[in-house]
C-alpha positions in Angstrom: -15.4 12.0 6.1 -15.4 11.2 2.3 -17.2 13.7 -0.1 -19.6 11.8 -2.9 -16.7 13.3 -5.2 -14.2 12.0 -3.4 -15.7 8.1 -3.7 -16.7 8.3 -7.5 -13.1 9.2 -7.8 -11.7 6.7 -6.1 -14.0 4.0 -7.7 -13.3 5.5 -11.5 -9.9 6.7 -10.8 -8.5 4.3 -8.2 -6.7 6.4 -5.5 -6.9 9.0 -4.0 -4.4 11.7 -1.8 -4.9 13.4 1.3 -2.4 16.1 2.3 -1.5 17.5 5.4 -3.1 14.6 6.9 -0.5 14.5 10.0 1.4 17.5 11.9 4.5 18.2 11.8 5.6 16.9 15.3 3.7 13.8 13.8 5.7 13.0 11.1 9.0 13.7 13.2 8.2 10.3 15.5 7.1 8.5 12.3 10.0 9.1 10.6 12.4 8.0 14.0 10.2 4.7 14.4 10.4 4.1 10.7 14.2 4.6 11.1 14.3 2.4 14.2 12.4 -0.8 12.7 14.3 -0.5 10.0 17.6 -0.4 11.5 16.4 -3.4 14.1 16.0 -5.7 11.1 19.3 -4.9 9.6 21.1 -5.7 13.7 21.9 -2.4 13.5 24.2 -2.4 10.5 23.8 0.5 8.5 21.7 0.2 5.5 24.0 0.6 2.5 21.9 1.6 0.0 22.6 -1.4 -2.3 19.0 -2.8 -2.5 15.8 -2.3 -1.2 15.2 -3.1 1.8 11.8 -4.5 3.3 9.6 -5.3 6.9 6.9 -6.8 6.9 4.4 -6.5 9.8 5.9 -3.1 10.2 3.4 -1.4 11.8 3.3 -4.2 14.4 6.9 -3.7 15.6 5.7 -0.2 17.6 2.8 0.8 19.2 3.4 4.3 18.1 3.2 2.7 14.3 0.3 0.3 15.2 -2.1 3.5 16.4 -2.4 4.4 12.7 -4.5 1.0 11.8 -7.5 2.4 13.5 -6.5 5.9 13.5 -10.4 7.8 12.4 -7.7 9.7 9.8 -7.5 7.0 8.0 -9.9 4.1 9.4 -13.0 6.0 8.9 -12.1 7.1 5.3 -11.7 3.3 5.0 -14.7 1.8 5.8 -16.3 4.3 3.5 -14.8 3.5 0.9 -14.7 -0.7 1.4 -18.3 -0.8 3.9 -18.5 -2.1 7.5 -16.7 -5.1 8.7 -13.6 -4.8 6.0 -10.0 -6.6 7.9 -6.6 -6.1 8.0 -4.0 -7.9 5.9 -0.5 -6.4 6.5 1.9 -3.2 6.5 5.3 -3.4 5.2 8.1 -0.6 5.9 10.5 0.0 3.1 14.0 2.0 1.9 13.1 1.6 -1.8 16.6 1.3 -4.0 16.1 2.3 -7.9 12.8 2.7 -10.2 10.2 0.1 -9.3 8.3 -0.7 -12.6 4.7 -1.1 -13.8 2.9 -3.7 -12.4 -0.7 -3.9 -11.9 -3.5 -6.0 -12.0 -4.1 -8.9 -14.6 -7.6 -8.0 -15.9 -9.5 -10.2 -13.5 -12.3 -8.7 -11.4 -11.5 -8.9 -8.1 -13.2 -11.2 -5.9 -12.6 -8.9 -2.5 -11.8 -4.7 -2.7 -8.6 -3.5 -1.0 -6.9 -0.4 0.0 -3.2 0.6 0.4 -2.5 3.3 2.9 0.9 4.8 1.5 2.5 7.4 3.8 6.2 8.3 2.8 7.6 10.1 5.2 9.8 12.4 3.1 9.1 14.4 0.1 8.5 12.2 -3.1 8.3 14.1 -6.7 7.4 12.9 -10.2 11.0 11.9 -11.0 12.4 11.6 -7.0 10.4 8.3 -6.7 6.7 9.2 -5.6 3.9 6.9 -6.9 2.9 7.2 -10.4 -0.8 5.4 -11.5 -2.1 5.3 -14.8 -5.8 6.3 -13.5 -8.4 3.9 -14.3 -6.3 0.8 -14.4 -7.8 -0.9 -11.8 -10.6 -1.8 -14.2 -10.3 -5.3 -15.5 -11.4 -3.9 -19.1 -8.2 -1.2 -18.7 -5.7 -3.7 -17.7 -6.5 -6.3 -20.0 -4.2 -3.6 -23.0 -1.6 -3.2 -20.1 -0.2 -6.8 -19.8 2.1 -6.0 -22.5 3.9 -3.6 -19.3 4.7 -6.7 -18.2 7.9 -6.7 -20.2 8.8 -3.6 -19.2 8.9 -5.3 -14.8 10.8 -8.1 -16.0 12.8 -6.1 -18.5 13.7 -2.3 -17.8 14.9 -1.5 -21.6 12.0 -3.3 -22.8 9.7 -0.8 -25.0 6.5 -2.9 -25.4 4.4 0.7 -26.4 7.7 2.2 -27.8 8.8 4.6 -24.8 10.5 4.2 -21.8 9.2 3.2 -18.6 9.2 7.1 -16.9 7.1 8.1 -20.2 4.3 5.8 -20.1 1.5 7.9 -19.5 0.0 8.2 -16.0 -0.4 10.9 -13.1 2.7 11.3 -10.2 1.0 11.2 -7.1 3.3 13.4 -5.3 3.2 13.9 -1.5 4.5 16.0 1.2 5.5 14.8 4.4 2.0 14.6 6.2 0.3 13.4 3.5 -0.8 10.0 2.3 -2.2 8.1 -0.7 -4.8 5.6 -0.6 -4.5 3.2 -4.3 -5.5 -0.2 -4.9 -2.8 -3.0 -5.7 -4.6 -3.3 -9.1 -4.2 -0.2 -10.5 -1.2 -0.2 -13.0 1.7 1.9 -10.3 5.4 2.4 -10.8 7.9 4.9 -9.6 11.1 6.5 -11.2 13.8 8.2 -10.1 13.8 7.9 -6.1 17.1 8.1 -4.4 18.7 5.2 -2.8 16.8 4.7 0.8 13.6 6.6 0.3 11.2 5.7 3.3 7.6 4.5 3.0 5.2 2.5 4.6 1.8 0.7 3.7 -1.1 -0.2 5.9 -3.5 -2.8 3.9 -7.2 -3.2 4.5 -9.4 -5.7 2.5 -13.2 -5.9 2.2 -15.9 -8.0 4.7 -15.4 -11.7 3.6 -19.2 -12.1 4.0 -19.7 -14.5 1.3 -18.2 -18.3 1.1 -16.6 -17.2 -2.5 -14.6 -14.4 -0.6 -13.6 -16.1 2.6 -12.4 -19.1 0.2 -9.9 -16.3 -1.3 -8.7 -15.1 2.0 -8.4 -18.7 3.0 -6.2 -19.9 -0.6 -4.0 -16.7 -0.3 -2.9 -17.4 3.2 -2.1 -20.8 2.2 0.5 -19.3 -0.7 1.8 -16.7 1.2 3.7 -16.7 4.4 2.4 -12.8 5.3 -0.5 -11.5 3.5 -3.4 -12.6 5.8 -1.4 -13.8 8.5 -2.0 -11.5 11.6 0.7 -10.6 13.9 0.1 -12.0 17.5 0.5 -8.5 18.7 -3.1 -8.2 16.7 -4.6 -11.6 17.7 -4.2 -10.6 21.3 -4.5 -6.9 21.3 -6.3 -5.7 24.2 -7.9 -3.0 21.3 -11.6 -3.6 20.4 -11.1 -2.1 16.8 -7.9 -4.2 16.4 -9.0 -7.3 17.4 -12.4 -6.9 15.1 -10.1 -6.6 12.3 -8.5 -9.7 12.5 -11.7 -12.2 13.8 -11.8 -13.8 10.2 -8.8 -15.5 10.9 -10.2 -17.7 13.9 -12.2 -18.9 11.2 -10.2 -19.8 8.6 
């Protein structure tokens, strides 16, 4: 469980880490049915390190990945943190190629919470490609003198505060395997430095819909995307209480 410490944090900082969150023996299978999704997607060619590759519905692919959704390591810390009757969006599996530059939110509140379960199988470091957040970003007052990062995504030599991307202050969120980082989307993230085919995986959780205003966002997003709110059928039909619970908005929708 959640200390009070632990949720001011993440509500003023917006993330949090937990190390050592999975055994050894743990991480070993992770890291062989990350490897095996991965290498299922690709036909079995071997991934060439030329560009990031990405799965979505990752998790969904394997049982042995799909236990970590309601997992009480990580699902109980969740509903904390977003209150009873949050839902599931989507997990993506990834060899990240290159830096991945700042991005955040756009200074709007948001009109449901969210939470992205990050657990990299490997070591990441400050400048070997772990998450770095500029704390507090995820406030729509913060963000609004962030845009200018902006350039910076579309434009790695771009300088819009006059430094470098990997010198823009924030906090490396470095992690161990066994450990794993809970941030929201909106908080200004980027990563530098990562070699060619570092592994990591997300599991993403959004708050109840419980209002007409919220279940109207879930409803617009699913119409723009072709993943984000779209449950896998493996989810729809899962014979798993918890599972199925997570996705019942979407028989609504």
């Amino acid at each position: 469980m959640l200390t009070e410490q632990q949720i001011s944090f993440w509500k003023t900082f917006g993330s949090l880490v937990f190390r050592n969150v999975f055994p050894q023996d743990e991480i070993d299978q992770i890291r062989r049915d990350h490897d095996a999704v991965m290498a299922e997607e690709r036909n079995g060619e071997p991934f060439t390190g030329e560009q990031t590759q990405t799965v979505l519905w990752f998790v969904e692919h394997r049982t042995s990945l799909a236990r970590l959704v309601d997992d009480e390591r990580i699902y109980n810390k969740v509903e904390q943190l977003l209150g009873p009757g949050f839902i599931w969006s989507l997990s993506d599996g990834n060899y990240y190629v290159g830096d991945t530059q700042w991005h955040g939110g756009a200074g709007e509140p948001q009109v449901l919470n969210h939470i992205k379960v990050a657990i990299y199988p490997d070591t990441v470091t400050k400048d070997a490609g772990c998450l770095r957040v500029i704390p507090g970003s995820h406030i729509p007052e913060y963000q609004e003198n962030l845009k200018l990062l902006r350039q910076q995504f579309d434009d790695s030599s771009s300088e819009p505060f006059g430094v470098p991307g990997d010198e823009v202050p924030a906090v490396a969120l470095e992690s161990q395997p066994g450990d794993m980082v809970f941030f929201s989307e909106n908080i200004w993230h980027a990563s530098f430095g990562g070699n060619a085919g570092r592994r990591m995986f997300t599991l993403i959780y959004y708050g109840n819909p419980d209002t007409e205003e919220k279940r109207e966002y879930v409803s617009q997003f699913q119409e723009r995307t072709t993943a984000m709110f779209h449950p896998h059928e493996s989810f729809v039909n899962s014979t798993n209480p918890k599972i199925r619970d997570l996705v019942r908005v979407y028989s609504d929708l």
